[in-house]
N, C-alpha and C positions, 0 to 999 in steps of 0.2 A: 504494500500500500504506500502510493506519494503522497503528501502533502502538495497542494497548491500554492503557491507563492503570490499571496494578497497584500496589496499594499495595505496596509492595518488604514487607514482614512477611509478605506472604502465600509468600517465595522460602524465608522461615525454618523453621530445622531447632528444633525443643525440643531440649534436653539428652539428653533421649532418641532424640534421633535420628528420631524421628515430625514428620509436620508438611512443611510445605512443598507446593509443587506442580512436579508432573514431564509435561511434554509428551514423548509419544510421536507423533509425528507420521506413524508408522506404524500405530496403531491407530486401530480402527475407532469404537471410541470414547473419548472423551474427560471426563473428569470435574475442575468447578472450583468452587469456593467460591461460593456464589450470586450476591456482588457482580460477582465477575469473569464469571461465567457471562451476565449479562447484557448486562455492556459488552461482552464476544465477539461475541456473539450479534448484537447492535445494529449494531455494525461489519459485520461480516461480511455480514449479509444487507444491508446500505446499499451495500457493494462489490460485490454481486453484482447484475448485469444482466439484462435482458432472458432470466429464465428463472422460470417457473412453480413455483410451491412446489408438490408434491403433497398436493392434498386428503385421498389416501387412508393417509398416512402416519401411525403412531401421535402420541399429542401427543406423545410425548418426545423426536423426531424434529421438531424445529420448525425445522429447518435442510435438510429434504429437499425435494428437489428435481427437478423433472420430467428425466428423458434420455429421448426421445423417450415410447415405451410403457411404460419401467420406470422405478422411481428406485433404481438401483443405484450406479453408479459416483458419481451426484451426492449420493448420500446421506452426511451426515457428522454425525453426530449426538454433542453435547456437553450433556452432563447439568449439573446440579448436584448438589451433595454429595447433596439429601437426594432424588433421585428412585433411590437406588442400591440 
């Protein structure tokens, strides 16, 4: 398992209370700052093995993944702020 390399400002709250980034690691999707979104992303599919990205999956889905005939359960899709 890697670590992701976050610049710690991005954990930050504004005064307003807006800002920062929150993993749910129970949803289905996930939304990150664009630099972070890519080091995620980078990582992650570099950890993942001997499995098939699906062809038919939308682009913003670039993290989906063949389970046998569907990509459901393998599917984990993490956006960046501006695909949202």
């Amino acid at each position: 398992m890697k670590q992701v390399p976050i610049d710690p400002s991005h954990w930050d709250l504004g005064l307003d209370k807006y800002g920062g980034i929150f993993v749910d690691t129970g949803a289905y999707v996930t939304s990150f700052p664009d630099d972070v979104y890519v080091k995620f992303r980078d990582i992650f599919m570099s950890e993942v093995k001997n499995m098939q990205l699906d062809p038919s999956s939308p682009t913003s889905f670039d993290t989906c993944y063949m389970a046998g005939e569907f990509c459901n359960t393998s599917c984990s899709e993490t956006t960046s702020d501006d695909t949202i």
